[in-house]
Backbone as a ProteinNet text record, in pm:
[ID]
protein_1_A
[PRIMARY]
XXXXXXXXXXXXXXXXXXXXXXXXXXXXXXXXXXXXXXXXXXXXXXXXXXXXXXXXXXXXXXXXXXXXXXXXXXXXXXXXXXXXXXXXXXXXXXXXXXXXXXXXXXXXXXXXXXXXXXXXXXXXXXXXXXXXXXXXXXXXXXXXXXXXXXXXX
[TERTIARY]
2249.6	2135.9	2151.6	2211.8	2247.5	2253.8	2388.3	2394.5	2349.2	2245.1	2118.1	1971.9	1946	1822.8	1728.6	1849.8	1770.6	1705.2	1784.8	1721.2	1606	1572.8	1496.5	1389.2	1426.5	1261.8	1226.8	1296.4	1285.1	1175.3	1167.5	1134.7	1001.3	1015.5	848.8	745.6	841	734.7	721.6	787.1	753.2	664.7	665.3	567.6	440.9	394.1	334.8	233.9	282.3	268.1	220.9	233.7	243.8	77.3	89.5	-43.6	-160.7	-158.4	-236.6	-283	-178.9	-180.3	-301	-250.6	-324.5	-472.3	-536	-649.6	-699.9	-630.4	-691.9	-710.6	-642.7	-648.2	-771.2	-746.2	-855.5	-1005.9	-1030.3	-1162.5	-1143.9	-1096.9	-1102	-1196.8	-1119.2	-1118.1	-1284.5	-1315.1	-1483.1	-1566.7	-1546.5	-1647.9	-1624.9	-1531.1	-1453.1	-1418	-1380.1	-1306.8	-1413.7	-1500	-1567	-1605.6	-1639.3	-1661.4	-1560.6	-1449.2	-1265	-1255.9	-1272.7	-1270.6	-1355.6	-1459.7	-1591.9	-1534.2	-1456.9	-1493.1	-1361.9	-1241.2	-1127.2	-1133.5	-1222.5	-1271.3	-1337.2	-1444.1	-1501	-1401.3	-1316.1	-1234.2	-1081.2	-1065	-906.8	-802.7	-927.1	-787.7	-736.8	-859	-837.5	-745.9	-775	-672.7	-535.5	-524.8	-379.4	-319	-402	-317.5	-256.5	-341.9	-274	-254.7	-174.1	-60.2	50	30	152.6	182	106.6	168.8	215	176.2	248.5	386.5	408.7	524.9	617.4	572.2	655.9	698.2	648.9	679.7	817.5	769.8	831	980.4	967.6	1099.4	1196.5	1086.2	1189.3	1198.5	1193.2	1209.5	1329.8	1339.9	1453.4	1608	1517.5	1655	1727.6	1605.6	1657.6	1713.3	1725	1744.3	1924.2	1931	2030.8	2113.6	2110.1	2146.7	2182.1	2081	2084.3	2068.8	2137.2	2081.6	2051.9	1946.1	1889.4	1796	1704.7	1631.2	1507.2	1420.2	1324.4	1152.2	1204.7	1026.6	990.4	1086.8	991.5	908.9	972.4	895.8	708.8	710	551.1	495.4	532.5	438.1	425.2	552	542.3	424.5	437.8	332	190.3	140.3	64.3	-42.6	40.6	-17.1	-47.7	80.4	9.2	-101.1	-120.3	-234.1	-364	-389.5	-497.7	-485.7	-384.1	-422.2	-494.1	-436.7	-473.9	-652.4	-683.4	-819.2	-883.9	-842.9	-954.1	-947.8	-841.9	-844.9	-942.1	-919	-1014.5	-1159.8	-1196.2	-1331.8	-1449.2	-1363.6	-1489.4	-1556.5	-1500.4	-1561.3	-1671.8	-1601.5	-1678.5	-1797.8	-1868.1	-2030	-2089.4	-1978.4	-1995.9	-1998.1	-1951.5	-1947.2	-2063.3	-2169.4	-2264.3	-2357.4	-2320.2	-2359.4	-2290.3	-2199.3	-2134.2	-2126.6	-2140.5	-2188	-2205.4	-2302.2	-2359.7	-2327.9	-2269	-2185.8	-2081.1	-1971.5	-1885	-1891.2	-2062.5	-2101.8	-2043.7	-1992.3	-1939.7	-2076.4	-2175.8	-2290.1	-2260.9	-2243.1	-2265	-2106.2	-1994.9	-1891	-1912.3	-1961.7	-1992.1	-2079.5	-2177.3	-2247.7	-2199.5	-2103.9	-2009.5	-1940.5	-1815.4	-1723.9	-1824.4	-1958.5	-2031.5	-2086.2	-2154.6	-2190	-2094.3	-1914.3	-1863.2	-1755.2	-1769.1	-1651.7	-1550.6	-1596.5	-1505.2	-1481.6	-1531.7	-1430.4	-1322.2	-1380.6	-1243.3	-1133.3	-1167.9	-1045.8	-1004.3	-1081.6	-978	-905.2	-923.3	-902.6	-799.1	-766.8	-610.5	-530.4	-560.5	-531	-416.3	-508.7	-463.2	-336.1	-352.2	-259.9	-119.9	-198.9	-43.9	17.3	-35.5	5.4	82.9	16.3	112.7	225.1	220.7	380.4	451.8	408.9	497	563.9	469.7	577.2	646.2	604	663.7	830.8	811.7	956.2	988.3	960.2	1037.6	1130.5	1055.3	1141.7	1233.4	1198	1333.7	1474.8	1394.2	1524.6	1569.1	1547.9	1606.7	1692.3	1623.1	1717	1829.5	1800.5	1910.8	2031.3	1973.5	2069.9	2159.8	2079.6	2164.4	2327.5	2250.5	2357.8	2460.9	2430.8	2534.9	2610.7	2515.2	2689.2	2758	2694.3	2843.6	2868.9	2856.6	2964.4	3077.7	3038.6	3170.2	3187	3164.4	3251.3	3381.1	3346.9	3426.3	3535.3	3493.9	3636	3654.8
879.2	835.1	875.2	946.6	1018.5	933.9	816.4	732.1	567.2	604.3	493.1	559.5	727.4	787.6	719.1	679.8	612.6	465.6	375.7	219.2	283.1	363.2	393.3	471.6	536.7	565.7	495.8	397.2	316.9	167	147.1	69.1	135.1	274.8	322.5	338.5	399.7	383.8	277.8	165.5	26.9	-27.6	-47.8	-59.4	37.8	140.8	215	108.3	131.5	77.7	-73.9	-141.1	-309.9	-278.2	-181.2	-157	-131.9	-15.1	-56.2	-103.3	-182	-300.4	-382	-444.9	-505.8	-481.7	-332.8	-268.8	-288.1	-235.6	-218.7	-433.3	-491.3	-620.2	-686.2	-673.8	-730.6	-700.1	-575.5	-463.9	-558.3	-540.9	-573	-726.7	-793.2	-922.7	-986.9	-908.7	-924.4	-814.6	-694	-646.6	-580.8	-586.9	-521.3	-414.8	-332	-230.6	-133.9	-116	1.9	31.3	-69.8	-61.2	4	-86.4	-46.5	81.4	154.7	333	368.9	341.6	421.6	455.1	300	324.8	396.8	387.3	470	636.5	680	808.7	854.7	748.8	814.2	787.9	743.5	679.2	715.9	820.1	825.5	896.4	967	1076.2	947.3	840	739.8	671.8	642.4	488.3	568.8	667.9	744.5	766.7	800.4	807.6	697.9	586.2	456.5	390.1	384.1	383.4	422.8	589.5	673.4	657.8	604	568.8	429.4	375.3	240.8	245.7	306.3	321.5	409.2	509.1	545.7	458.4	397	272.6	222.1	144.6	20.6	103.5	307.7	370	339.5	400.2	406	301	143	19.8	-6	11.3	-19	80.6	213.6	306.6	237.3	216.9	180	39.3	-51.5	-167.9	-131.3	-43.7	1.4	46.6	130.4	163.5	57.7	-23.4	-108.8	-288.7	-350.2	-479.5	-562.8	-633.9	-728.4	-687.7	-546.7	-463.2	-576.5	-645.8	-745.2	-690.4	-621.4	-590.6	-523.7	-414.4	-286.1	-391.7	-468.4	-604.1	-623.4	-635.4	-652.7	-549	-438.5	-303.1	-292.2	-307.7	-286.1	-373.7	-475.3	-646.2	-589.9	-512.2	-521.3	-389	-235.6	-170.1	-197.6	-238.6	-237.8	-391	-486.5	-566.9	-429.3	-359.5	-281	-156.5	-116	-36	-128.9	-228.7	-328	-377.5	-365.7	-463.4	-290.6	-189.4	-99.3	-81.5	-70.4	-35.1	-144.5	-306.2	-405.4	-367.7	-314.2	-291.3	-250.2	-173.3	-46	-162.7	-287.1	-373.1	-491.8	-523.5	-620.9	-652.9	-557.9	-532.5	-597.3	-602.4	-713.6	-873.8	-886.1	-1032.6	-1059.3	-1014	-1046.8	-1165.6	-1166.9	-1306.7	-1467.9	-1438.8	-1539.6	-1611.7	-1459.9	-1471.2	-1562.6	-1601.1	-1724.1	-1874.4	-1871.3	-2005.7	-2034.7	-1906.9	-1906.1	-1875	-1806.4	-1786.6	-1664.6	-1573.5	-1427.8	-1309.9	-1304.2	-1219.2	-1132	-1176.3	-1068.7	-964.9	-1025.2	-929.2	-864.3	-919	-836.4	-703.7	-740.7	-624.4	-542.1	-550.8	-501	-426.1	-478.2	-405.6	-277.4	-290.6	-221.9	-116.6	-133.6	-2.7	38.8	5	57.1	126.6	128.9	146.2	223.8	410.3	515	484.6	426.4	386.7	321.5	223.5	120.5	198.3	284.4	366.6	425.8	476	589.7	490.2	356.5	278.6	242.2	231.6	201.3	305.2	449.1	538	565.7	545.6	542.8	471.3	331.1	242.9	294.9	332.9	404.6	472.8	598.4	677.6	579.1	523.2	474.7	428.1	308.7	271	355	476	565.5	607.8	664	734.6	670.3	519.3	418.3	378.5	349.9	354	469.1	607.9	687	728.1	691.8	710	615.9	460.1	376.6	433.9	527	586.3	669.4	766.6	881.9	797.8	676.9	638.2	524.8	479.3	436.1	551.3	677.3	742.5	800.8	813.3	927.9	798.9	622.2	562.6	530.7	536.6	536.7	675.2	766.5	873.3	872.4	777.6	761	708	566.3	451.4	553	674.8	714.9	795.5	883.6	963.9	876.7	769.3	675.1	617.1	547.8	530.3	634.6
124.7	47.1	-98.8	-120.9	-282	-358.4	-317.9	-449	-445.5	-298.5	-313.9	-403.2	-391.9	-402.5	-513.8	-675.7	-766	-734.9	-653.5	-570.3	-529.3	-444.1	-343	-449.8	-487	-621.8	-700.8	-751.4	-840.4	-713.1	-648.5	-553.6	-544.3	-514.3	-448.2	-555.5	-652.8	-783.7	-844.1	-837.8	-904.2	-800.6	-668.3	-591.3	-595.5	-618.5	-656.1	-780.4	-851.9	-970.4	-997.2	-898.2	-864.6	-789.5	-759.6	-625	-729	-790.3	-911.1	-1020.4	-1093	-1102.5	-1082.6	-961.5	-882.7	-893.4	-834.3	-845.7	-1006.1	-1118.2	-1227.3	-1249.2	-1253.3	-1298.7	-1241.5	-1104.5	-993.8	-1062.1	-1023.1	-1063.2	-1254.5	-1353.2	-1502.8	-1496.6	-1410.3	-1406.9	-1332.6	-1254.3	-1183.1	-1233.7	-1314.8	-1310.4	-1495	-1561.7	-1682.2	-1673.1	-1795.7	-1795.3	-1765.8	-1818.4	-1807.1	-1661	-1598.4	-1449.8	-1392.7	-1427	-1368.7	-1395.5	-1528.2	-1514.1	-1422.2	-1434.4	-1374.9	-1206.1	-1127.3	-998.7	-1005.6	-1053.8	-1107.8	-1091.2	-1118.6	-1156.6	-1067.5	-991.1	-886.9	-756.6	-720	-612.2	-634.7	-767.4	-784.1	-669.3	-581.8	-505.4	-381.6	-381.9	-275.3	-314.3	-423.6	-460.3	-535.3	-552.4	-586.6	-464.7	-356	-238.9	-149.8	-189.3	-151.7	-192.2	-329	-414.2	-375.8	-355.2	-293.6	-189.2	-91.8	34.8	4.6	-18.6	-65	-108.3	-176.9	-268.1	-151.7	-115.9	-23.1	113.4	140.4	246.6	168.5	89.3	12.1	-26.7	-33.5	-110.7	24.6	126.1	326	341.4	301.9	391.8	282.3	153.1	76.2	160.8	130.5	231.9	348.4	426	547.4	548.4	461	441.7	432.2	336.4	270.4	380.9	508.8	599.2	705.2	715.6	870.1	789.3	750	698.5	806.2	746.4	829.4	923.4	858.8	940	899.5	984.8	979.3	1011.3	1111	1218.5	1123.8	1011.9	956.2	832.5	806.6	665.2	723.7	828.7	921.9	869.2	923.5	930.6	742.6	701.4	521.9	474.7	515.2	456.3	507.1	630.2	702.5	629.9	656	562.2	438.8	350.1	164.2	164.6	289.3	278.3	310.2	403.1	398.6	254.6	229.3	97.5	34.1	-27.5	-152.7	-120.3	17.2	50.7	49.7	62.1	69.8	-82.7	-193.7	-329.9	-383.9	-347.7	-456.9	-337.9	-249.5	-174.2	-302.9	-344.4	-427.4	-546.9	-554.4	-612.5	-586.6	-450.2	-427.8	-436.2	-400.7	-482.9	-524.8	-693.3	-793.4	-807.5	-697.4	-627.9	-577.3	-525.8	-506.9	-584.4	-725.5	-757.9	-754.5	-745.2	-676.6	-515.2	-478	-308.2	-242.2	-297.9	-211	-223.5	-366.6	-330.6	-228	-225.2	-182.5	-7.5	37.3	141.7	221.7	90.1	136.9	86.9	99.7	96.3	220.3	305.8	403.2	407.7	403.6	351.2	201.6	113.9	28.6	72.3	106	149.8	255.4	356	448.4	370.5	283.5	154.9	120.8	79.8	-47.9	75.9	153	306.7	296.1	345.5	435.1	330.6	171.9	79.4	137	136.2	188.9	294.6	432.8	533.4	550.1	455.2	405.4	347.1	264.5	198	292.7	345.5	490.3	607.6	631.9	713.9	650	523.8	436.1	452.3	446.3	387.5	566.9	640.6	804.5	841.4	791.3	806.1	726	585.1	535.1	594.9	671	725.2	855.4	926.9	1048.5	1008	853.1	828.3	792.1	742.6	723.6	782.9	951.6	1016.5	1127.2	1134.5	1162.5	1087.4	984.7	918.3	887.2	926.6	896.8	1026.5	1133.2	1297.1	1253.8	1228	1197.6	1116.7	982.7	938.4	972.4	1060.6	1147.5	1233.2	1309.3	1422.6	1365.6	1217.1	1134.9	1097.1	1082.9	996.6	1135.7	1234.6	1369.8	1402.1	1384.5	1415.2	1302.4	1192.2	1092.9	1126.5	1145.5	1162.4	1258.6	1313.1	1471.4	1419.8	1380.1	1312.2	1217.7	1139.5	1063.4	1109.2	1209	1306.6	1378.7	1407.6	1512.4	1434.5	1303.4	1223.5	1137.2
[MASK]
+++++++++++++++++++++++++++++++++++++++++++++++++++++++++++++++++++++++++++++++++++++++++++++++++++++++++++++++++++++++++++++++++++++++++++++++++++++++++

């Protein structure tokens, strides 16, 4: 992994980074900036942590990519978690949608999003955790078979 380690950080923190992104643009874009700090500030240890799990997924699925090509199933669990980070990070907004609501006939998920905010964050925060230690068994059981492969030749 040594002279993959820079691919593989460079991946988790640009994914990292893509994740909030996302959050700050989303939140700017329906409610402005000042809102975007405000829920920022009150929600940062949430939405920093699922960032960081994000990014750490995205560092182990590059590793392990790097190890085993054509590794496919772990792409699901990757797509599957950073979809629940990203829906619990834009949650703390939806709120603000409430005037639109009713054209679009999402009032009652709005108001679902706005009850259930911190569950939603912990319900992301969960999922991170499973892809994590989901692709991290993959790279243990990637790395145990690469060293037979160079024991053998």
């Amino acid at each position: 992994m040594n002279a993959n380690i820079g691919k593989v950080m460079l991946a988790g923190i640009g994914a990292a980074l893509v994740l909030l992104g996302l959050y700050f643009g989303v939140l700017t874009l329906v409610s402005g900036w000042d809102f975007t700090l405000e829920q920022f500030l009150t929600y940062r240890y949430f939405v920093l942590a699922l960032a960081a799990g994000f990014g750490i997924q995205v560092g182990l699925f590059v590793h392990l990519k790097a190890l085993v090509q054509g590794a496919r199933n772990q792409g699901v669990v990757l797509a599957t978690s950073g979809t629940a980070s990203t829906a619990a990070m834009v949650s703390c907004c939806t709120h603000y949608l409430a005037n639109i609501a009713p054209i679009i006939g999402a009032a009652g998920l709005v108001t679902f999003a706005t009850q259930y905010q911190i569950e939603l964050f912990w319900v992301g925060l969960a999922f991170n955790a499973a892809g994590i230690i989901y692709i991290t068994t993959k790279v243990i059981q990637a790395t145990k078979e690469h060293a037979k492969c160079l024991v053998v030749s």
